[in-house]
N, C-alpha and C positions, 0 to 999 in steps of 0.2 A: 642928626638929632633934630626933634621938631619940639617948639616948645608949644604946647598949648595948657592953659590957665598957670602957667609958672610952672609948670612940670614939665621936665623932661622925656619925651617917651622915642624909643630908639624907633625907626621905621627900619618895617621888614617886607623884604622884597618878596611881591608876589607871584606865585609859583603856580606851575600845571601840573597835576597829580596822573603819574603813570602805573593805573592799575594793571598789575602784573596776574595771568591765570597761573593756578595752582600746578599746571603741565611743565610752568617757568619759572619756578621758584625757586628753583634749585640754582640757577644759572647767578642770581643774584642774592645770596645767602638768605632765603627763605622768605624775601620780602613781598608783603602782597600789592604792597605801592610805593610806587618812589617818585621823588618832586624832581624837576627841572625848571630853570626857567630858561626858556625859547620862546623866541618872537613864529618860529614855523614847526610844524609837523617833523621837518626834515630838520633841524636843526637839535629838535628834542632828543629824535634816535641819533643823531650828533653824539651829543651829551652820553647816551647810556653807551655809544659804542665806545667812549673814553673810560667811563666808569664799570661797564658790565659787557667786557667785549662777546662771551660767550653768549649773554639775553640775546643781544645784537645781531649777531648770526645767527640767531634763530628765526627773529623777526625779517633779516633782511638777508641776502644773497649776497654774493661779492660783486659786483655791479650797482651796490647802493638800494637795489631794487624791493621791495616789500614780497616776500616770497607768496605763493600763489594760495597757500594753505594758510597764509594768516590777514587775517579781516581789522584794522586799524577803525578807529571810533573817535570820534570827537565828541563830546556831550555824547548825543542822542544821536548825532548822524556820519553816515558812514562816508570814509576819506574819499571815497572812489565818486562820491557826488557832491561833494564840493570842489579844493582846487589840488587832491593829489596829496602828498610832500609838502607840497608850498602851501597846506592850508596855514594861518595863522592862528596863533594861540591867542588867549588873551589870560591874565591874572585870572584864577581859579576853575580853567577849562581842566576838565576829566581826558586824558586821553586810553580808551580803553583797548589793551594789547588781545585780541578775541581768534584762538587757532578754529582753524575750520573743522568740526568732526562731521568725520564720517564710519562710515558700516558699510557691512556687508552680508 
């Protein structure tokens, strides 16, 4: 609890929003974002593989790996140009879950 001007106000721990695509919704009862808190990238999909094992294996291979047909997002930039897995979160980072489409 934190007091500021004689009030009481409870602190809430803040969190990194994992917007889920509509292709994955199903895997996690229909949701189109769900919160974690993680200090890393890897640490998040941590998290969902405990809560959402099936999202998880879709996002990731059995080797922990980020499978090849799905593109991870931080904000605005993509994992694979920053530090991987081990990028870090911070309180209210977007991590956006993005599958590759293709055609033919």
């Amino acid at each position: 609890m934190v007091r500021l001007a004689g009030i009481q106000r409870q602190c809430i721990a803040m969190s990194t929003a994992v917007q889920i695509p509509s292709s994955l919704r199903s895997y996690c009862q229909g949701a189109a974002e769900l919160r974690v808190s993680a200090p890393t990238v890897r640490a998040a999909l941590e998290q969902l593989e405990q809560r959402h094992p099936a999202l998880y294996r879709s996002i990731c291979d059995e080797t922990g790996a980020v499978r090849t047909h799905v593109n991870l997002f931080v904000n605005d930039s993509f994992l694979r140009d920053r530090d991987g897995l081990d990028t870090a979160l911070d309180a209210g980072d977007i991590l956006t879950i993005m599958p590759a489409v293709s055609g033919g």
